[in-house]
C-alpha angles and dihedrals in degrees: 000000000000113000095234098045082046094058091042092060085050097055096259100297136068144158111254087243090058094049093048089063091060102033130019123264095248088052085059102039088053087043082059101043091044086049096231079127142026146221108215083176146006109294089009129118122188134166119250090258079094106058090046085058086055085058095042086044093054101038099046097036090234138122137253110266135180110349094006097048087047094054102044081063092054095251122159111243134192105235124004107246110247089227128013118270114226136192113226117178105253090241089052115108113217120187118236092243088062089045085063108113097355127100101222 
């Protein structure tokens, strides 16, 4: 099974251990180097959706929320977010070109 497919099946994020059982462990180690997915720590895969959370967190001053929230603290989750999903204060005024690619 494909890596990616693999992590998606099991919600985004997966101990190496885990992905292993359902794909072999070159097939993780060349989804890594090529970047398709990513190691936030040490015996962790998770697919890129994270790293892009790290940028809208940074650009609109909020704070992970739903999926995003759930994967950052390793949760299993049934299905990766397509963008990250963010938190804003309702009084916090965020400009259209942060908004890009990020559910507020």
């Amino acid at each position: 099974m494909d890596v990616v497919e693999a992590l998606t099946q099991l919600g985004g994020v997966a101990d190496a251990t885990t992905l292993r059982a359902l794909t072999s462990r070159r097939r993780v180690r060349r989804a890594c180097a090529e970047g398709v997915v990513t190691r936030p720590r040490r015996g962790v895969c998770a697919l890129p959706v994270l790293d892009e959370t790290e940028s809208a967190l940074r650009a609109t001053g909020g704070v992970r929320s739903h999926l995003s929230a759930a994967l950052h603290h390793g949760w299993a989750v049934k299905t990766a977010p397509s963008m990250p999903m963010i938190k804003v204060d309702r009084r916090q005024r965020v400009d259209a070109d942060r908004r890009t690619g990020v559910r507020l």
